[in-house]
Backbone bond lengths (Angstrom), bond angles and torsions (degrees), N, CA, C in turn:
res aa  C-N    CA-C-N  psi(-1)  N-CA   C-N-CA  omega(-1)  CA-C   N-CA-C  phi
1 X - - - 1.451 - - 1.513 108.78 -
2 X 1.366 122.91 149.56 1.318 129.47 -169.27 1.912 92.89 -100.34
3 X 1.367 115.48 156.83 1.363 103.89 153.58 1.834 87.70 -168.35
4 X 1.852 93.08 -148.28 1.449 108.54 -160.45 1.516 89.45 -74.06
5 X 1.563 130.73 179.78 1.386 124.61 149.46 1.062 117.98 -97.22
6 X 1.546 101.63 -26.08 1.866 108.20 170.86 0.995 115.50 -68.37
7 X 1.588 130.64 -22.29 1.476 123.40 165.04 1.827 136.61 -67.96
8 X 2.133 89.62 -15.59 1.055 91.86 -179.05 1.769 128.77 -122.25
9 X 1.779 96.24 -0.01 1.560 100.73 -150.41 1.916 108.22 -84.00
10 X 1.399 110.11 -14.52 1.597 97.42 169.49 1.102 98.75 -129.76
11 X 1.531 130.60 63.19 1.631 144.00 113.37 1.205 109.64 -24.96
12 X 1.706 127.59 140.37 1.273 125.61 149.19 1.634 107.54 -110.54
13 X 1.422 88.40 -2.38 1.857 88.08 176.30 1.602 98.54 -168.44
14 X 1.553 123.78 136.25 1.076 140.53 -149.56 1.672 95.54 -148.16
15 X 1.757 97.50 122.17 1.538 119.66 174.08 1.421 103.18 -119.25
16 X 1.803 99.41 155.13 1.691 106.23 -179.38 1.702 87.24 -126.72
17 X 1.307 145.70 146.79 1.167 149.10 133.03 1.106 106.97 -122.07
18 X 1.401 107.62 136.68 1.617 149.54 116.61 1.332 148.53 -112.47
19 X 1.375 116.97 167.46 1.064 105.46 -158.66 1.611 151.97 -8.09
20 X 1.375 88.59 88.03 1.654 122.57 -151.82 1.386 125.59 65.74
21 X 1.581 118.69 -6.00 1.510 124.81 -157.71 1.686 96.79 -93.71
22 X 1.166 126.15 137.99 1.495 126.90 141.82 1.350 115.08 -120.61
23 X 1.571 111.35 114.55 1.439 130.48 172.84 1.702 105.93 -98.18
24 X 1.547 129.42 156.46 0.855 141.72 169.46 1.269 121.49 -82.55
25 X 1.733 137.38 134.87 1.295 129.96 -156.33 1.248 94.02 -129.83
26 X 1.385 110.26 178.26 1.778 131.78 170.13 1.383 97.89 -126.81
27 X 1.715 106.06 165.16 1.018 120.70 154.81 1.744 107.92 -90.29
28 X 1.088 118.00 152.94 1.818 120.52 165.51 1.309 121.68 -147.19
29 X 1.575 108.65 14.61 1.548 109.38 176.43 1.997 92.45 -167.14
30 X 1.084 98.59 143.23 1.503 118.72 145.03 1.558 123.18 -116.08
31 X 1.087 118.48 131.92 1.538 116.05 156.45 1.268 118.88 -45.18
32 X 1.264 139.64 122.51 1.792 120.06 160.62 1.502 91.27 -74.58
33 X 0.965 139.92 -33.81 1.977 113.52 -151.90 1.342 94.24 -109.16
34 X 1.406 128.61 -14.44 1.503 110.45 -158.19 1.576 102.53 -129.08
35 X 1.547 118.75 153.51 2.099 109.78 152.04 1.238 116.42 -35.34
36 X 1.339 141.42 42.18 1.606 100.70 -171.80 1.602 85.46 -133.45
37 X 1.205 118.08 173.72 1.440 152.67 179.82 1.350 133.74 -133.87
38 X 1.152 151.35 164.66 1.453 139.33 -172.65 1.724 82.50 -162.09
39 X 1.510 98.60 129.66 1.705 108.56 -172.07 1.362 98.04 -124.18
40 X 1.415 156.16 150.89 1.277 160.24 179.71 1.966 102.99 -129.09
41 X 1.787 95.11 109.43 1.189 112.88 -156.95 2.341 85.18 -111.52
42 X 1.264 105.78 134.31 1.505 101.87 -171.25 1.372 100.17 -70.75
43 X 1.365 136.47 -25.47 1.457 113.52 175.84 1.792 108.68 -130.48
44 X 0.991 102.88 144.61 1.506 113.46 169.98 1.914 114.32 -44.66
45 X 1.745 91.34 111.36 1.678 84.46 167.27 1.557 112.36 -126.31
46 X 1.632 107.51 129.35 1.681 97.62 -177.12 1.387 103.24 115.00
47 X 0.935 107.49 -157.22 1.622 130.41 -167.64 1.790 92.58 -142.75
48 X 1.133 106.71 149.50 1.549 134.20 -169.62 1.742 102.80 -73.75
49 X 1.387 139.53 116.81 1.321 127.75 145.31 1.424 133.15 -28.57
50 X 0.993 96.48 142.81 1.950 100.14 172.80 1.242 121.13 -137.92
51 X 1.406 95.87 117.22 1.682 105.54 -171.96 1.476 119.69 -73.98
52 X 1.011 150.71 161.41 1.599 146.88 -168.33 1.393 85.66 -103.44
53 X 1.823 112.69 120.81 1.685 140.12 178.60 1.710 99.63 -47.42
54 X 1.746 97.50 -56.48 1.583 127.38 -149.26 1.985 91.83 -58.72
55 X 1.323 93.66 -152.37 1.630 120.82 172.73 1.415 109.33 -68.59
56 X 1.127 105.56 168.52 1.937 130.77 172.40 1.578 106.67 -70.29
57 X 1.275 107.81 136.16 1.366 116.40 163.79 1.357 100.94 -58.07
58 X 1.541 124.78 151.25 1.138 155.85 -158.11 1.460 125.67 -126.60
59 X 1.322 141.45 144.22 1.191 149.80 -177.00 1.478 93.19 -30.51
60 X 1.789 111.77 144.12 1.640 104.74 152.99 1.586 109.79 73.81
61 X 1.862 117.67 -33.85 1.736 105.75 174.90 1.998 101.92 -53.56
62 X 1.418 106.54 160.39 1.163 120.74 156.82 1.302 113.69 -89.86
63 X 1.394 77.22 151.34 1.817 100.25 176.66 1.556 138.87 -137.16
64 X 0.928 151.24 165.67 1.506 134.28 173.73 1.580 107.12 -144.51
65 X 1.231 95.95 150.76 1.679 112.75 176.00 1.397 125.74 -150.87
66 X 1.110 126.22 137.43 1.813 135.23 -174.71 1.108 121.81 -107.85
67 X 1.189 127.76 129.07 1.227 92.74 158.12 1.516 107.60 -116.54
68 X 1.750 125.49 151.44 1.027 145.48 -113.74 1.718 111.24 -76.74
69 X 1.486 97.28 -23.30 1.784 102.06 -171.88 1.838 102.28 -91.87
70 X 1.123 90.59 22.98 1.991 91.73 -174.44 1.823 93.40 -136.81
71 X 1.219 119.36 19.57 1.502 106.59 165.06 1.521 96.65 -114.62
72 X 1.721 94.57 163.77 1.457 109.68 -158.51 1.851 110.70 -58.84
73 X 1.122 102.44 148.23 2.068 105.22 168.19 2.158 88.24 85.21
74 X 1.162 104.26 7.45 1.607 98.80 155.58 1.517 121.34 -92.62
75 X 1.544 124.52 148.18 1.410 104.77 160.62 1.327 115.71 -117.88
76 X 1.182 134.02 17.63 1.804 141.20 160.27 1.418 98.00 -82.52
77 X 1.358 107.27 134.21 1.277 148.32 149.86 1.297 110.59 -51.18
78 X 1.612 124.74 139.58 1.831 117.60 166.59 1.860 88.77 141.89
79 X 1.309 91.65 160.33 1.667 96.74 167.91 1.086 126.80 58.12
80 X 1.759 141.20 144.62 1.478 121.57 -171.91 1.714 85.21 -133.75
81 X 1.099 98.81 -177.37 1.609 116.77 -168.36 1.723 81.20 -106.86
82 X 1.380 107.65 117.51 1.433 101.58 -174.04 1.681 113.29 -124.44
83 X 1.202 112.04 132.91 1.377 106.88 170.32 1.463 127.96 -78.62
84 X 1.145 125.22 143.49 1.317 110.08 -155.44 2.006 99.82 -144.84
85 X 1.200 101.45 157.16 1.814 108.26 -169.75 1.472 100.47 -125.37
86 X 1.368 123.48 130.35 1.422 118.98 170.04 1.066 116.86 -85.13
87 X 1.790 123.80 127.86 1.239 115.22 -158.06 1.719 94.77 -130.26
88 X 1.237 102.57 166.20 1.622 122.07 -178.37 1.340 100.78 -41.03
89 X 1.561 123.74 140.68 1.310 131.74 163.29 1.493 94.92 -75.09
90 X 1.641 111.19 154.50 1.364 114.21 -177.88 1.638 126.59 -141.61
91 X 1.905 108.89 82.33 1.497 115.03 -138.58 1.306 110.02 127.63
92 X 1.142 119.22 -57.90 1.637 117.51 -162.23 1.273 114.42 85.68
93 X 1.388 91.76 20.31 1.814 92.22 166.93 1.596 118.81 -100.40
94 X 1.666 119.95 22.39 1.358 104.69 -161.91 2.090 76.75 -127.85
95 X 1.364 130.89 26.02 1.175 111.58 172.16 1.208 112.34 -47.12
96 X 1.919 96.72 159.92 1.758 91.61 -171.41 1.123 134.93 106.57
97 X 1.871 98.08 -49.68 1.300 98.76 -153.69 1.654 91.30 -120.84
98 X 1.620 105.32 -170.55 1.729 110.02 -173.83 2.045 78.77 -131.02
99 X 1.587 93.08 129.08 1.313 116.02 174.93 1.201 111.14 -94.73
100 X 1.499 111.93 110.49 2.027 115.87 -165.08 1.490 95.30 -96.16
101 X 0.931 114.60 156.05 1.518 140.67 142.66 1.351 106.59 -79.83
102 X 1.662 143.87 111.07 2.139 117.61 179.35 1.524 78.25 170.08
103 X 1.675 74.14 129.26 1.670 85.53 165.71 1.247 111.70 -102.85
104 X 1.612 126.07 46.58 1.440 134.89 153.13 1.201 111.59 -32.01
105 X 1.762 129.56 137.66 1.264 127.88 179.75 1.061 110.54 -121.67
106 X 1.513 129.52 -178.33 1.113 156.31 179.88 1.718 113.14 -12.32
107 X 0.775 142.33 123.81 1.639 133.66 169.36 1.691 117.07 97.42
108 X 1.161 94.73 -1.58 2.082 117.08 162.90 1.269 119.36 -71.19
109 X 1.248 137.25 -10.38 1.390 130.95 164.61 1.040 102.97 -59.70
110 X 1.591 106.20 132.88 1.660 127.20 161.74 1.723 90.73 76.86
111 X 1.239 118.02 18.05 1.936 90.31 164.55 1.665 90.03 -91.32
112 X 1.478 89.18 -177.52 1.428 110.19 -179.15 1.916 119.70 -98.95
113 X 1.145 85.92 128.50 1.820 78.03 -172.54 1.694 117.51 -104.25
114 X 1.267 104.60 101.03 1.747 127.73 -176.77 1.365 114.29 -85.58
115 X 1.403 90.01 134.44 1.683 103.21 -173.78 1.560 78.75 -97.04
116 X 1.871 72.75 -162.30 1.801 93.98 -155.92 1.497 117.39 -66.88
117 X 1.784 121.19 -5.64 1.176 118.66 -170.63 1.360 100.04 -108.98
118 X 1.617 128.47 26.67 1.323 121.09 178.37 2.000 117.42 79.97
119 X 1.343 99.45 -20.32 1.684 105.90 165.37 1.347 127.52 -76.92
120 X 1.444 108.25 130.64 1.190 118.11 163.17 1.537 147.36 -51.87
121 X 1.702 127.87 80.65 1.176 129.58 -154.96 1.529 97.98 -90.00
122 X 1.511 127.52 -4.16 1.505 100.32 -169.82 1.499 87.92 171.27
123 X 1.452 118.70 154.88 1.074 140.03 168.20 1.551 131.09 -110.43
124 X 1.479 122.98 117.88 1.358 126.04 -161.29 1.416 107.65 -56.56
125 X 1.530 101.87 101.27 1.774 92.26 157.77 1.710 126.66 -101.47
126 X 1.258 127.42 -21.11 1.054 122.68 -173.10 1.386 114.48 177.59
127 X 1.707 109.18 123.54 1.815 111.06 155.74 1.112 120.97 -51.95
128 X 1.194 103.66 154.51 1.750 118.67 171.24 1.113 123.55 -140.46
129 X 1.436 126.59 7.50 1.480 140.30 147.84 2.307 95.84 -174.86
130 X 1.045 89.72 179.15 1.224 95.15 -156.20 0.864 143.19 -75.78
131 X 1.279 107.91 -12.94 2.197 135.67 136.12 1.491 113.13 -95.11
132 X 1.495 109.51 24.67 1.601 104.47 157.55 1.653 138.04 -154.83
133 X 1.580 105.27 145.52 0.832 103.27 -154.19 1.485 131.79 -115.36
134 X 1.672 125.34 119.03 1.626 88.29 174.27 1.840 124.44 -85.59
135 X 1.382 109.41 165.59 1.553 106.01 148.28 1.000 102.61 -161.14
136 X 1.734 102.77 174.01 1.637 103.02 -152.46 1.491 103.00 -114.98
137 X 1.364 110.09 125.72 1.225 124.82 -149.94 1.509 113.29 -49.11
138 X 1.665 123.13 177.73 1.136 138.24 168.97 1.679 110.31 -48.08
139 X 1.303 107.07 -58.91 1.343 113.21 -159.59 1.962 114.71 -84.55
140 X 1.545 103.47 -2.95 1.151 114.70 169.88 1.500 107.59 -94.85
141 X 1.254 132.53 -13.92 1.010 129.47 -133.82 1.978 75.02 -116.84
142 X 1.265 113.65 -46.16 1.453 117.87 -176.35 1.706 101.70 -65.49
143 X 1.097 120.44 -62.02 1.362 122.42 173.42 1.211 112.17 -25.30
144 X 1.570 116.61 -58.52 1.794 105.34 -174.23 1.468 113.01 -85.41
145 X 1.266 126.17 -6.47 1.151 137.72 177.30 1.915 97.43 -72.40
146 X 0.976 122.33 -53.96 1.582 138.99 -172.72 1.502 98.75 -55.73
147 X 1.443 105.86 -50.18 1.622 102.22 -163.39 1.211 116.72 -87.66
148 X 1.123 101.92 -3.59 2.179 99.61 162.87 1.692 117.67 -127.33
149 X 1.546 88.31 21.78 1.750 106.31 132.45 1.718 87.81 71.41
150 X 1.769 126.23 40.50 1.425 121.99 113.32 0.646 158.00 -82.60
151 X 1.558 146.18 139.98 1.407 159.49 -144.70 1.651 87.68 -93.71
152 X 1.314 108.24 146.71 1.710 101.06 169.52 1.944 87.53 -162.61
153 X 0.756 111.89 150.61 2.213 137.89 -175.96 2.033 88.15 -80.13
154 X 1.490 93.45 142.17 1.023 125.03 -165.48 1.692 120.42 -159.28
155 X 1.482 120.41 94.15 1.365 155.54 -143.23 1.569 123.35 -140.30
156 X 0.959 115.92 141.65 1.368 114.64 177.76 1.984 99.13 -134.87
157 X 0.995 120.22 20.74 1.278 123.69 -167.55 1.994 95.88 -133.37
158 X 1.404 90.67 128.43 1.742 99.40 -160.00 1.651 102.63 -51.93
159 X 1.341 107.03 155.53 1.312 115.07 169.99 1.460 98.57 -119.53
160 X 1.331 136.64 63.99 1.232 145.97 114.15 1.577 118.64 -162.98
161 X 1.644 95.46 166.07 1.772 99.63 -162.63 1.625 108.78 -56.96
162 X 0.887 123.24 141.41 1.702 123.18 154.52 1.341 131.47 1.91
163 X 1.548 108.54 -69.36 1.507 116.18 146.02 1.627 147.82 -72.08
164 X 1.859 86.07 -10.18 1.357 88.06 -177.70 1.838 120.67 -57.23
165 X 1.349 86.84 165.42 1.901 109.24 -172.99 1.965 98.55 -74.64
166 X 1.240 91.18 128.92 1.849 91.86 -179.32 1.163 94.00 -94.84
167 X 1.410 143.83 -0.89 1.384 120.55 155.11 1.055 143.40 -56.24
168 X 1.528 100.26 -35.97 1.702 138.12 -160.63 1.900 78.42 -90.12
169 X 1.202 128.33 -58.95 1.448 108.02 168.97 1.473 131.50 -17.82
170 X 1.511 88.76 -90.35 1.316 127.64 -170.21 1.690 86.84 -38.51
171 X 1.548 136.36 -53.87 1.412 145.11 -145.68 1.499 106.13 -79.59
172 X 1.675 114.19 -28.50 1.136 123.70 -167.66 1.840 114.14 -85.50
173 X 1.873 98.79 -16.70 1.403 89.85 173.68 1.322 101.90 -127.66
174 X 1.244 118.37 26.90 1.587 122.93 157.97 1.144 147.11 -93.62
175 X 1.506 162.22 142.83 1.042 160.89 126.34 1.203 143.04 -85.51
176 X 1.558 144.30 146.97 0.990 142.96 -141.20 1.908 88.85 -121.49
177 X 1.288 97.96 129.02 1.882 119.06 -166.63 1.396 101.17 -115.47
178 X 1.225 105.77 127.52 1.403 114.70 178.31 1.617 113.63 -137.99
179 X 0.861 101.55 111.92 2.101 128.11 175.41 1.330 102.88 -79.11
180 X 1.553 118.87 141.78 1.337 143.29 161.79 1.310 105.09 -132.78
181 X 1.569 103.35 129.86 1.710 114.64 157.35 1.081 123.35 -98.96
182 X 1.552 121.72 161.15 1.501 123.74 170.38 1.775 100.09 -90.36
């Protein structure tokens, strides 16, 4: 599983639940340059992400993001299903990353942020004032995925119907990560 690194790197013990299941996880990778993490969960939960093959989302594309205790068949409260606008980096200090417009809340690190065809352009790493957002892009996100030698699906053809619910998306390749310290 991909997620934040800040969500996961001084864990002394690391849980994944879904649907009803809580299994125990590891960490097995940090990013040095980027938010991201790679957690090794013993059994497969969900359906697999899919990154968009093609180009980078673009100024102005839409976007959406969850975070995990606010998609459907949860019963904790927190987080909204947020729509979100990719907006101009400002500086050149956000390489990497996809600059949101979203008033995504609290407990969104490390979800996955899906545009309109159900693909994964970026992963929530961090606010930076209070309608904004970073995450770290598609193509960073494949890079560290590549270099510790996972396989991950790669599409340019939507992974959900027209009308379908982007919750029920977003829910189907998500999990809810939970850190303990000593």
């Amino acid at each position: 599983m991909l997620t934040a690194r800040h969500a996961v790197e001084d864990c002394t013990r690391l849980f994944v639940a879904k649907e009803g299941r809580i299994v125990l996880a590891r960490t097995v990778a940090l990013s040095p340059g980027f938010d991201l993490a790679l957690i090794k969960v013993p059994k497969t939960m969900g359906l697999a992400a899919v990154f968009p093959r093609g180009g980078a989302a673009a100024v102005n594309d839409m976007m959406f993001a969850a975070a995990y205790d606010t998609l459907p068949g949860m019963t904790t409260r927190g987080g909204t299903l947020a729509n979100a606008r990719v907006t101009p980096s400002y500086g050149g200090s956000e390489a990497g990353h996809l600059v949101l417009d979203s008033t995504v809340t609290f407990g969104a690190s490390g979800a996955p942020v899906l545009d309109s065809r159900g693909l994964v352009e970026g992963v929530i790493s961090r606010r930076t004032r209070i309608d904004r957002v970073l995450a770290v892009g598609a193509g960073e996100a494949k890079a560290f995925l590549t270099s510790n030698g996972v396989r991950f699906d790669q599409d340019d053809r939507p992974q959900m119907a027209g009308g379908g619910s982007r919750a029920n998306r977003a829910a189907s390749i998500s999990a809810r990560v939970t850190c303990l310290q000593n």
